[in-house]
PLY file of the C-alpha trace (Angstrom):
ply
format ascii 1.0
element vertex 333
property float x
property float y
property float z
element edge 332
property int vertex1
property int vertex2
end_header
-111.62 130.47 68.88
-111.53 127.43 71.73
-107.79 127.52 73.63
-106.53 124.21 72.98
-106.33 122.09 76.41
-102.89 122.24 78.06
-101.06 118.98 77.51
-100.98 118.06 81.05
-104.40 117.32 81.22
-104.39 113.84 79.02
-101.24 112.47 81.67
-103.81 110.54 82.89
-102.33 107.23 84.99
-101.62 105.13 82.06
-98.58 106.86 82.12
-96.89 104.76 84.53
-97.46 101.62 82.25
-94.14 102.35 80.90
-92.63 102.64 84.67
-93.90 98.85 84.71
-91.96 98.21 81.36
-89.01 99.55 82.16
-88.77 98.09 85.90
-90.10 94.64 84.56
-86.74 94.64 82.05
-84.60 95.65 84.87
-85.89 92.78 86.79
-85.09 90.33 83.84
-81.91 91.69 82.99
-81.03 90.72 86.67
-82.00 87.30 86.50
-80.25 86.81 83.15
-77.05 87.33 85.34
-76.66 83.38 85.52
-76.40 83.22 81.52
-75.10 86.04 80.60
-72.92 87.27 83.24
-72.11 90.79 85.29
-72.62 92.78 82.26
-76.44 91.68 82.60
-76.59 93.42 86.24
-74.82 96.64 84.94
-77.82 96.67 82.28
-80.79 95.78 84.88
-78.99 98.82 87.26
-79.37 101.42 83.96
-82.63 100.12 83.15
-83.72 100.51 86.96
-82.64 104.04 87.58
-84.37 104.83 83.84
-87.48 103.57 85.63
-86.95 105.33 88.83
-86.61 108.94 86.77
-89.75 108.04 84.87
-91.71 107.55 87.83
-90.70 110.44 89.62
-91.36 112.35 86.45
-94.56 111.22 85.57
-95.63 111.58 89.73
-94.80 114.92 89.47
-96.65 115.46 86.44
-99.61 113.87 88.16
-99.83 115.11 91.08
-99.97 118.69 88.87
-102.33 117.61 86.90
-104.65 116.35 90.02
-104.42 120.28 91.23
-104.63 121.97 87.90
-107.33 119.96 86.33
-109.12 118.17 89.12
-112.41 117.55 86.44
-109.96 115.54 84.79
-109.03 113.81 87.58
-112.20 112.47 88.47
-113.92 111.59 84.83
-110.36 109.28 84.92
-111.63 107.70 88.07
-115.09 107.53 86.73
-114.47 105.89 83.19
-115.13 102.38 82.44
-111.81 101.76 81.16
-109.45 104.33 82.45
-110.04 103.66 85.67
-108.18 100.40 85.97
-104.77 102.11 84.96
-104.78 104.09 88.44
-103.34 100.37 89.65
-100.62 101.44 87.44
-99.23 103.62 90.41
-98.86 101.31 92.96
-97.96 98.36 91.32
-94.82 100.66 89.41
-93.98 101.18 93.20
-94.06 97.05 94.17
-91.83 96.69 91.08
-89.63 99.52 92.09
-89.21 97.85 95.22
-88.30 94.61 93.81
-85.88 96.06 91.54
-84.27 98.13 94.50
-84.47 94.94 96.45
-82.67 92.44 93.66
-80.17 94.91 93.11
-79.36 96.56 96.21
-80.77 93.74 98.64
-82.88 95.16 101.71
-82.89 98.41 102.44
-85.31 101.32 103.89
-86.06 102.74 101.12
-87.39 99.54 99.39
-89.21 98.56 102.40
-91.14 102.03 102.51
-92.11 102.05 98.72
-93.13 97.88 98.89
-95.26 98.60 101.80
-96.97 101.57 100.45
-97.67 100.04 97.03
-98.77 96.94 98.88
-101.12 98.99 100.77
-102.19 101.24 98.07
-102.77 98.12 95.92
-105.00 96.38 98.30
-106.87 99.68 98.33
-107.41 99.97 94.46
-108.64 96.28 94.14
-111.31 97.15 96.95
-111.86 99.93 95.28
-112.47 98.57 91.81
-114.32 95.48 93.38
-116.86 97.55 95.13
-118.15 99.33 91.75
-119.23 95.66 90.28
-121.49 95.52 93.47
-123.16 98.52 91.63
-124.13 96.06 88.39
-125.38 97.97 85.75
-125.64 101.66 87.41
-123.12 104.66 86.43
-119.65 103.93 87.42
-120.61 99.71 87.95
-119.46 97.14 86.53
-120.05 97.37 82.27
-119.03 95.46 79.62
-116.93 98.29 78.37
-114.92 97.98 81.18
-114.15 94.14 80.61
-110.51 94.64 78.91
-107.21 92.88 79.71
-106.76 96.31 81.72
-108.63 95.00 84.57
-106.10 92.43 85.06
-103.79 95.51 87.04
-105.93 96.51 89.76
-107.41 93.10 91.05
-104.67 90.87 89.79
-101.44 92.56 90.08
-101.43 91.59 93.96
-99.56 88.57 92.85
-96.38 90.97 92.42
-96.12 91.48 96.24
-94.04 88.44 97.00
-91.82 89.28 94.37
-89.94 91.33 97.23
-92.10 91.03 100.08
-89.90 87.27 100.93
-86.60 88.83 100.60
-87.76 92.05 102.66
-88.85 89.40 105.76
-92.74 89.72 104.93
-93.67 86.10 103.26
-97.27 85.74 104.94
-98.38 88.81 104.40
-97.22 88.11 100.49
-98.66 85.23 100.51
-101.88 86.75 102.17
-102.17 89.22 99.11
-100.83 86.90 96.49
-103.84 84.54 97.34
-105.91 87.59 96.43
-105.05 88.09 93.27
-104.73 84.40 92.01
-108.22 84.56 93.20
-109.22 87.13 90.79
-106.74 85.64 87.74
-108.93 83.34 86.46
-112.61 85.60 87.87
-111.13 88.43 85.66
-110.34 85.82 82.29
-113.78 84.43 82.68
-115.61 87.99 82.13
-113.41 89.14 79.91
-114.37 85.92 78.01
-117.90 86.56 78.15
-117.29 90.13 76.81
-115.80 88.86 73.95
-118.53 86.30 72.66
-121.09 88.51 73.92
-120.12 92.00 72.76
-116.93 91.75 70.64
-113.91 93.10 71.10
-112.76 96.07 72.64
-111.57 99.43 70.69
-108.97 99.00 68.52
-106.19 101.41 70.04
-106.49 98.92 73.17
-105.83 95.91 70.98
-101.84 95.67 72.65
-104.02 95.03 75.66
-104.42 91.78 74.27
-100.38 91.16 76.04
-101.67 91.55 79.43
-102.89 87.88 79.49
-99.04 86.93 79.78
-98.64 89.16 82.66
-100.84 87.20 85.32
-99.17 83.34 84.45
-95.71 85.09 84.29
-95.77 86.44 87.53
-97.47 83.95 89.43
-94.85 81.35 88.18
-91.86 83.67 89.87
-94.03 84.31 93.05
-94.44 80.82 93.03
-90.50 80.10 92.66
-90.13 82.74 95.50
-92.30 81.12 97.51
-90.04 77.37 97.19
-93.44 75.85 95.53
-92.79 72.97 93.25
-90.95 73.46 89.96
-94.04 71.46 88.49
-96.27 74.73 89.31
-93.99 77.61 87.87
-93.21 75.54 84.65
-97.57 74.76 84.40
-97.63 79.03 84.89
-95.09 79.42 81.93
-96.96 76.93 79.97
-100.03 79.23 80.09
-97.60 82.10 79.66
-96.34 81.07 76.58
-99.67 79.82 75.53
-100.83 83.65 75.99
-97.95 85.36 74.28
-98.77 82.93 70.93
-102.54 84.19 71.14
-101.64 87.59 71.88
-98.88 87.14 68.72
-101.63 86.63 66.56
-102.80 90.29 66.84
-99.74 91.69 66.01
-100.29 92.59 62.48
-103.19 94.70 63.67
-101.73 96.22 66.82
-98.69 97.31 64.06
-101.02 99.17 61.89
-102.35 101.29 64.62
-100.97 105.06 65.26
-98.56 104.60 68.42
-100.14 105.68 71.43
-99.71 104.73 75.19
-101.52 102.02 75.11
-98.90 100.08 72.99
-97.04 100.10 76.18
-99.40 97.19 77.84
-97.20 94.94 75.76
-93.99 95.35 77.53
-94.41 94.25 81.13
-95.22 91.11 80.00
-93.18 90.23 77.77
-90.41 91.22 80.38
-92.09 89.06 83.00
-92.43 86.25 80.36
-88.39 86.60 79.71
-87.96 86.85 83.53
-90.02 83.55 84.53
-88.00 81.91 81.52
-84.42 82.83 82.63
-85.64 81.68 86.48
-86.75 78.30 85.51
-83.61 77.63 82.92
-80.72 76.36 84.07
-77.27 78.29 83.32
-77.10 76.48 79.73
-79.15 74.55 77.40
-82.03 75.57 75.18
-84.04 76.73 77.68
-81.32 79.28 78.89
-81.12 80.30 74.98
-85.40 80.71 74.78
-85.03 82.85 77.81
-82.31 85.14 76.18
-84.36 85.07 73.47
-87.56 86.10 75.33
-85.55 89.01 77.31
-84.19 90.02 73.33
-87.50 90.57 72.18
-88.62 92.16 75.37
-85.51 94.41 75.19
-86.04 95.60 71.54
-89.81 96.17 72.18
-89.13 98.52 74.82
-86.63 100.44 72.90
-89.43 101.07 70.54
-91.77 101.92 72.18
-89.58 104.52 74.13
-88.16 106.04 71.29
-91.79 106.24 69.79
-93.21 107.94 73.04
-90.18 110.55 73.20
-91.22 110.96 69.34
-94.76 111.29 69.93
-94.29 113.87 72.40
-92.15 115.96 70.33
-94.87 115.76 67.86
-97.12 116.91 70.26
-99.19 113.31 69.02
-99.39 111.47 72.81
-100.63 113.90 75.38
-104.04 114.75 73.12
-107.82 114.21 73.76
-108.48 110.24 73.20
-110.64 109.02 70.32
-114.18 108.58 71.61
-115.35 104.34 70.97
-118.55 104.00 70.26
-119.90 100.89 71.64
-123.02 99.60 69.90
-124.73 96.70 71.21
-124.98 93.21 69.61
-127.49 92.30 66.96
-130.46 90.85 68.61
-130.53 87.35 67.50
0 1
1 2
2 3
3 4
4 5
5 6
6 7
7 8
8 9
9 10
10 11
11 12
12 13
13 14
14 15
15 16
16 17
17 18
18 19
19 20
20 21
21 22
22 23
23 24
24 25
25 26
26 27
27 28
28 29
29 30
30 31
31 32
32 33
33 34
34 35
35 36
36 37
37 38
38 39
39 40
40 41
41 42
42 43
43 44
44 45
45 46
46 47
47 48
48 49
49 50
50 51
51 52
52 53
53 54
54 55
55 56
56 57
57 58
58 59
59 60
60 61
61 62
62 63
63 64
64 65
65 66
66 67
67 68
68 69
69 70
70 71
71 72
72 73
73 74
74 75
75 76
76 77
77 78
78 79
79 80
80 81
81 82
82 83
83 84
84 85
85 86
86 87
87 88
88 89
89 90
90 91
91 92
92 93
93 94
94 95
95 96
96 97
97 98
98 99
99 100
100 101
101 102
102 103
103 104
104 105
105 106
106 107
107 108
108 109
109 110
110 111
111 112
112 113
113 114
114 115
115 116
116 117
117 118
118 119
119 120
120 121
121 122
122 123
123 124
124 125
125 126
126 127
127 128
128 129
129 130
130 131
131 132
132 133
133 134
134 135
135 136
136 137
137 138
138 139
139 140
140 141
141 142
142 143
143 144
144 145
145 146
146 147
147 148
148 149
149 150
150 151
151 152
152 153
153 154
154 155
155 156
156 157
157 158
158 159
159 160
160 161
161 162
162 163
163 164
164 165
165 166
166 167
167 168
168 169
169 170
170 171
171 172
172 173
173 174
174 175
175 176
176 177
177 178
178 179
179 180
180 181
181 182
182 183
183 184
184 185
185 186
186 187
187 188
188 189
189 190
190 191
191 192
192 193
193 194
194 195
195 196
196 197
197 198
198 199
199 200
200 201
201 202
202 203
203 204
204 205
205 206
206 207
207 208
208 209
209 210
210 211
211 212
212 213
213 214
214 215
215 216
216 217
217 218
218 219
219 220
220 221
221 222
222 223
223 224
224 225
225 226
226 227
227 228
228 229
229 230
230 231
231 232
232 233
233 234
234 235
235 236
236 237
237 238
238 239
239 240
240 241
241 242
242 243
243 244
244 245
245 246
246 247
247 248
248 249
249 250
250 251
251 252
252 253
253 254
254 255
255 256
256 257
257 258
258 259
259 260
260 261
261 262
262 263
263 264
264 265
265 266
266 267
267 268
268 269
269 270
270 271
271 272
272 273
273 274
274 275
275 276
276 277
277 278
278 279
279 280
280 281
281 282
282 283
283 284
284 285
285 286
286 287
287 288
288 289
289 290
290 291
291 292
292 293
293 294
294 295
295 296
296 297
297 298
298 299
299 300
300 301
301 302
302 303
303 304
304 305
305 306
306 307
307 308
308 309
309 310
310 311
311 312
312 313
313 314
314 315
315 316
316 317
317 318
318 319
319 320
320 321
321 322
322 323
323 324
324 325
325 326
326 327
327 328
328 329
329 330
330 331
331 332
């Protein structure tokens, strides 16, 4: 009789998706301060030290993982999907940062984990660039790799500025900002194609499908950090909010699904969706009630999904072998 696999050997790097969650909120809850007052900063601080202790937790987990399973390690680096999600580390650290920064204002600690995220960022995009050079060898570029996923490595360099411009570092974040609203609209394209070409992606990645809110959300408050025209960050919420109605429309399907870790692509962006909408609204009005709105929603998703991943793993239902998606190619026409 097989030994069943020790847990810790499925904590592959999706793991810190809900890091992103969690520090996305905080950062929301902070800039819904100017509606709804200092109890919204006593909220972001919770949510931010909630997100802190997952990070560390998961790290550690990791890192032992890394040591005790190293195979494991490497088939994550290797697969056309999973590999994407290793972006999930640093940019979990540039959100950290910015959440440490907004709430604690500059300090060494913040400056230590933006620069190494910013770094380590940079890194993964090269990294994840330089396998589409390979075109159509093992571990190139595939159409099984096309998924809203992608958008983490190559485009979350647009989170930089976030705190880079209150840390004192505004040309470098605007160096690596430029980089990934490069790839923004390179990375919609082929995932485009993918979709008339070979379908759609498995169906336990359909929450994936909220990632395309992430890229307009954040450029429009990197934008707003930067002092760009008003005109730009409301045209980024525009295509935001255009994303989160597409994305809405797979809802009753993403519902239906067994909850898994994927369902956590769904909440960074809908916290960086509430967080653009609170920065652009003035302190009343209806745009000031959309954005509390937007961080409600965000707010009640997340409590889900967190009380459905501490469920999960008392159920022993999360940390499991992943289904195996057979990709068939299209009928030849």
């Amino acid at each position: 009789m097989e030994t069943p696999a020790s847990p810790l050997k499925f904590l592959s790097a999706a793991w810190f998706a809900p890091v992103m969650g969690l520090a996305g909120l905080a950062l929301a809850w902070h800039r819904a301060g100017t509606v709804l007052g200092e109890r919204a900063g006593g909220i972001s601080i919770v949510i931010a030290l909630a997100a802190a202790l997952v990070f560390l937790v998961v790290a550690a987990g990791y890192l032992l993982r890394a040591r005790r399973f190293p195979p494991a390690l490497r088939e994550d680096f290797s697969h056309p999907v999973r590999h994407a999600f290793v972006a999930a580390i640093p940019v979990s650290l540039i959100l950290l940062a910015t959440a440490a920064t907004a709430l604690a204002g500059v300090t060494p600690a913040a400056h230590l984990a933006w620069w190494t995220g910013s770094l380590a960022q940079i890194a993964v995009t090269v990294w994840v660039v330089s396998r589409w050079w390979r075109g159509n060898k093992p571990e190139g570029i595939a159409w099984a790799g096309l998924t809203p996923v992608l958008f983490i490595p190559v485009v979350g360099n647009v989170l930089v500025p976030l705190a880079g411009v209150p840390l004192g570092h505004p040309d470098w974040s605007a160096a690596q900002f430029g980089i990934g609203a490069f790839f923004w609209p390179v990375v919609h394209v082929l995932i485009l194609v993918r979709l008339a070409s070979q379908g759609g992606w498995p169906d336990r990645l359909a929450p994936a499908a909220f990632i395309f809110v992430a890229p307009p959300a954040v450029v429009g408050l990197a934008l707003a950090q930067f002092g760009a025209p008003a005109a730009l960050s409301w045209g980024a919420w525009g295509i935001a909010l255009f994303s989160l109605l597409a994305a809405a429309i797979q809802l009753k399907r993403i519902v239906a699904l067994p909850f898994g870790i994927p369902h956590w692509a769904m909440s960074f962006p809908l916290a960086a969706f509430a967080a653009l909408t609170l920065r652009l609204a003035p302190a009343g009005g209806p745009m000031a009630t959309l954005g509390v709105v937007a961080l409600a929603l965000a707010s009640l998703v997340i409590l889900a999904l967190a009380f459905a991943t501490v469920r999960g793993l008392r159920q022993g239902t999360l940390l499991a072998p992943e289904p195996v998606a057979i990709l068939q190619p299209p009928p030849a026409a």
